[in-house]
C-alpha positions in Angstrom: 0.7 52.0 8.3 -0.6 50.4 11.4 3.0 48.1 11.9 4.5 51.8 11.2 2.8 53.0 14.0 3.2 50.6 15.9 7.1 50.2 15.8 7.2 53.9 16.8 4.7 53.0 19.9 2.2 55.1 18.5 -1.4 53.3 19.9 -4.5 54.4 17.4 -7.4 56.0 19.5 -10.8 54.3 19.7 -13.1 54.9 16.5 -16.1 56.7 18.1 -18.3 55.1 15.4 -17.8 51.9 16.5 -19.8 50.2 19.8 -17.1 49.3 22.4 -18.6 45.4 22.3 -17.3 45.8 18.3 -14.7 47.5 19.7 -13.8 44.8 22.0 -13.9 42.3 19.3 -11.6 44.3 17.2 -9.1 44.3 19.9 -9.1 40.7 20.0 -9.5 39.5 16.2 -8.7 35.5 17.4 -11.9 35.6 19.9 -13.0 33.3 22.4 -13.3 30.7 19.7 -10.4 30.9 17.9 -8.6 30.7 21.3 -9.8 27.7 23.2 -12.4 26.4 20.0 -9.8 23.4 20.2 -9.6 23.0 23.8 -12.3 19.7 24.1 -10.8 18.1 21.6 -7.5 18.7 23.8 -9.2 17.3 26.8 -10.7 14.4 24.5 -7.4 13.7 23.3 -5.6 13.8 26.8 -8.2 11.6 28.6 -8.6 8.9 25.5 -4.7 8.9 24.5 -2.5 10.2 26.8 -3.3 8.7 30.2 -3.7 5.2 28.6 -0.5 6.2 27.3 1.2 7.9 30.0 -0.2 4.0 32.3 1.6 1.6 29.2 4.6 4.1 29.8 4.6 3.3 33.4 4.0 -0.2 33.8 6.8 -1.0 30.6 9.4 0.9 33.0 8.7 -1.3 35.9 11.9 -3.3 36.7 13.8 -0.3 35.6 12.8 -1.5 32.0 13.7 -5.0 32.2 10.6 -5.5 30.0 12.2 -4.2 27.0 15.2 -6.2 27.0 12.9 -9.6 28.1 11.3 -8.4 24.5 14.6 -7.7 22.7 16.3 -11.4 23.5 12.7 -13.2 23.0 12.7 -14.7 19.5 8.7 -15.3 19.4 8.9 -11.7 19.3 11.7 -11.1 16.6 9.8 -13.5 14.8 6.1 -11.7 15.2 7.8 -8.4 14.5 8.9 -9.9 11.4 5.9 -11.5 10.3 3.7 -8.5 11.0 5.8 -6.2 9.1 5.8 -8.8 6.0 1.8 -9.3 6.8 1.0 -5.3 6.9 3.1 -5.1 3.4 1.6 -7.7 1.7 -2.1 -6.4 2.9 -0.9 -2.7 1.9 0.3 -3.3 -1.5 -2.4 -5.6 -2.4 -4.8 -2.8 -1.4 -3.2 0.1 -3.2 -2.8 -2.0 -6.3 -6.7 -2.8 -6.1 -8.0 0.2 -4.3 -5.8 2.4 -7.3 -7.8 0.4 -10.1 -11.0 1.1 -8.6 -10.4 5.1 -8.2 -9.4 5.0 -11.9 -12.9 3.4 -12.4 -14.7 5.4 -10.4 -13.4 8.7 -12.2 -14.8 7.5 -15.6 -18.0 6.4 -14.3 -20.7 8.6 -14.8 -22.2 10.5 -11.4 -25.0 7.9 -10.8 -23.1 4.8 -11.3 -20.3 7.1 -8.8 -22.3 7.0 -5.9 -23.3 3.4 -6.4 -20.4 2.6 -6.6 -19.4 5.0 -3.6 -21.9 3.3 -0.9 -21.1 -0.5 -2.2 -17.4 0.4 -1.2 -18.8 2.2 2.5 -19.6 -1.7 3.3 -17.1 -2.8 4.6 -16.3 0.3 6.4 -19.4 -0.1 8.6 -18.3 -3.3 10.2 -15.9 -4.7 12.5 -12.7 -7.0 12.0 -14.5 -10.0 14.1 -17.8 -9.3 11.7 -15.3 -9.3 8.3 -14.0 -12.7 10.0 -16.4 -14.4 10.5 -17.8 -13.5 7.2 -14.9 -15.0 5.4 -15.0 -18.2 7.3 -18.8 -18.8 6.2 -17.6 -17.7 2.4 -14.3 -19.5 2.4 -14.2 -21.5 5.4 -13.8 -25.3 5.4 -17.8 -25.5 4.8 -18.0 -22.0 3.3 -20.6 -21.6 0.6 -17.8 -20.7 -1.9 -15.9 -23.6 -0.7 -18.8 -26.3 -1.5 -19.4 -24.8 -4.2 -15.8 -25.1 -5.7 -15.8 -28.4 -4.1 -18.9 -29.6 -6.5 -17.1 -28.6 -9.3 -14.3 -31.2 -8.0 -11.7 -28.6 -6.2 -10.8 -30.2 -2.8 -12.8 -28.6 -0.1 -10.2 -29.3 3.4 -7.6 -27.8 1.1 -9.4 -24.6 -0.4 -11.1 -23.9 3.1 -7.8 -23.5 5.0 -6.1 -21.2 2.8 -8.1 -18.6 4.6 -6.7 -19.3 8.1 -3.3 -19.3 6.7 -1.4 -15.8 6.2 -2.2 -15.3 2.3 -6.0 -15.8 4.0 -4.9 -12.8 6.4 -4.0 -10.6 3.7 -7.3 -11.5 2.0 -9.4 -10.8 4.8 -7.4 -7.2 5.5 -7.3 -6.2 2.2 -11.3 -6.3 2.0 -11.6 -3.3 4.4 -8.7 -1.1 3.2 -9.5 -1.7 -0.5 -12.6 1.4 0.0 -10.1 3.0 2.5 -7.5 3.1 -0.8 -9.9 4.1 -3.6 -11.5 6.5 -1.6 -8.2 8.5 -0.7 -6.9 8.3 -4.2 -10.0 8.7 -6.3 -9.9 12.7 -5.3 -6.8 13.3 -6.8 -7.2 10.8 -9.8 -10.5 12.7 -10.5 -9.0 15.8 -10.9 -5.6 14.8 -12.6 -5.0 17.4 -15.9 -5.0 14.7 -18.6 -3.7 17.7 -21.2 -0.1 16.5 -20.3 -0.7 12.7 -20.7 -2.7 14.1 -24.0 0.6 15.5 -24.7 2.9 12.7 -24.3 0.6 10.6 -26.3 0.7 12.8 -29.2 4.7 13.2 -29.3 4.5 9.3 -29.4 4.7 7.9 -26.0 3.4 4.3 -25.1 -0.1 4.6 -22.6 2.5 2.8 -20.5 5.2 5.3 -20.7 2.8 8.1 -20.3 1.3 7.1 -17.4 4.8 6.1 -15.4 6.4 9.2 -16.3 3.5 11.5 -16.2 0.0 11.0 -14.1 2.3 9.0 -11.5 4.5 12.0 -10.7 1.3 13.9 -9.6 -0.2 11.0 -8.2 2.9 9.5 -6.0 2.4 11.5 -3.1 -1.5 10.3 -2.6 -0.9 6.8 -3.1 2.8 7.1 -1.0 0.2 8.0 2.0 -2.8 5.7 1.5 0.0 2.7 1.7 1.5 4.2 4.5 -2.1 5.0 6.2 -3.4 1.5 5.3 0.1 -0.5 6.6 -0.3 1.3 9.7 -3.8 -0.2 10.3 -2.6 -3.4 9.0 0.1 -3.6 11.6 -2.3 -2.9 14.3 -5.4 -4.9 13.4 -6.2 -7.3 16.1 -9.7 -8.6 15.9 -9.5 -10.0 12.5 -6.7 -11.8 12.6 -7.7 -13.3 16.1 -11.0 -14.6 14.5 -9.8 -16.3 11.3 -5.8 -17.6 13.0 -6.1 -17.6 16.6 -3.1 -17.9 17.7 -1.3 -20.2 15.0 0.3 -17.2 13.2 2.8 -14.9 15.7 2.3 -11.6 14.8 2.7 -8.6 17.5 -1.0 -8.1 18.4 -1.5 -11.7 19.1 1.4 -11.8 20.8 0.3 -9.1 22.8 -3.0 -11.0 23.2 -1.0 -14.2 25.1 0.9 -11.6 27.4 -2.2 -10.7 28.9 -4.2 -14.1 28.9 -4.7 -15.9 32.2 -2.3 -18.0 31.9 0.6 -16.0 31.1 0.1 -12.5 32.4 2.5 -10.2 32.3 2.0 -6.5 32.2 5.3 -5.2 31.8 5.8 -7.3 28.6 2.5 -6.6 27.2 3.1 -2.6 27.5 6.1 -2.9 25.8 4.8 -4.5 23.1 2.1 -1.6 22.7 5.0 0.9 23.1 6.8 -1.2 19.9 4.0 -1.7 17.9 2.7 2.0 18.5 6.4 3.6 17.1 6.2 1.1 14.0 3.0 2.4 13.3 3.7 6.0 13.9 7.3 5.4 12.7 5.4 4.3 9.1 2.4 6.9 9.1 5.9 9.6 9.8 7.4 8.1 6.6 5.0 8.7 4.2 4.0 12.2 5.8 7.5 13.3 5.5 7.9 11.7 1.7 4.5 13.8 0.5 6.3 17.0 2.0 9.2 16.9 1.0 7.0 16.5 -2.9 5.6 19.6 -1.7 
């Protein structure tokens, strides 16, 4: 009725009933909230991300771009680019294999062993890469406590304790802190998976193999399709961790980045196009998964 009206131009008269403050608010069902309720976080957002962005923009353009195509014809940074992507993989599926078996434990636990379970795994999350570093190199370092004490049971202590400076020890020390990032995005969705159609398949004579590939993963793709995506994306970025345990003996892009800027080899332009590159991967990776769980939808 009232679009009816309102096609024919006909404007409904004021309800006498109702205050004109109501009436106001009537006029205007969005409000003052609903219409600039987002507008600090745009602020926020343009003061945190875009001028820093808008300055790497700037300074990678310098030379009329002649930082980009220094980058493009460097092989240190073919190299890092390929060595980040393989590390960021490696750390991603290790941690979606690991974090995917501990959501599936989680969701038979009972609720008091859940939340137990649920602040052991917020650990990790509280500290920093340099903290998770240096904890790893006084576990596993070359006089670790788990080194010596491998090392009395007759392993070979120089050996053991520089496997974790070494890129396998990278992927170690990443997957620690996206493990809980993993388990806690798919546990949701593994909790409330119908089992009545894995029930099903069972009772028709399908393996527990066969039933879970063909059925709980086709309702479960999407969420673990995004937590590998979401946790790549952070392994391709993570800077602090990897500067703690490797220094600078393994090239990968944020390192790389790191030596642009040092004092001995400064160079802006360089460094900004590095962010710019290493900012689309990470976007270009986070876009991929986004646009794999829609398109399930």
């Amino acid at each position: 009725m009232t679009s009816a009206r309102a096609s024919t131009g006909i404007v409904e008269p004021p309800d006498p009933h109702v205050s004109p403050m109501l009436q106001r608010a009537k006029d205007t069902p969005r409000g003052w909230v609903r219409r600039f309720g987002g507008l600090p976080a745009a602020v926020v957002l343009a003061l945190g991300f875009g001028l820093p962005l808008a300055s790497l923009v700037v300074a990678a353009l310098e030379g009329h771009g002649a930082a980009f195509s220094a980058i493009a014809l460097d092989p240190l940074v073919r190299d890092a680019f390929v060595n980040s992507l393989a590390l960021a993989v490696g750390a991603g599926t290790v941690s979606l294999i690991v974090g995917a078996l501990i959501a599936v434990t989680l969701a038979r636990q009972t609720p008091r062993r859940r939340r137990i379970w649920l602040a052991a795994m917020g650990v990790p999350l509280a500290f920093s890469g340099l903290v998770i570093a240096y904890g790893f190199i006084l576990a596993f370092g070359r006089s670790g406590f788990v080194t010596m004490t491998l090392a009395s049971l007759g392993a070979d202590p120089v050996r053991f304790g520089a496997l974790i400076y070494t890129a396998p020890g990278l992927v170690a020390a990443y997957a620690y802190y996206l493990i809980p990032r993993v388990a806690l995005m798919v546990y949701p969705a593994i909790a409330n998976l119908d089992r009545r159609p894995i029930e099903a398949a069972l009772t028709l004579g399908a393996t527990p193999l066969r039933a879970i590939v063909d059925v709980a993963l086709r309702e479960l793709w999407p969420t673990l399709v995004a937590a590998w995506c979401l946790v790549t994306a952070i392994a391709l970025g993570t800077y602090g961790t990897a500067l703690a345990l490797a220094g600078t003996q393994i090239n990968i892009l944020p390192l790389l980045m790191f030596l642009k800027m040092s004092d001995g080899q400064t160079d802006f332009p360089q460094a900004a196009a590095l962010s710019l590159v290493l900012m689309a991967v990470c976007s270009g990776v986070l876009a991929l998964g986004e646009c794999l769980v829609r398109r399930h939808h």
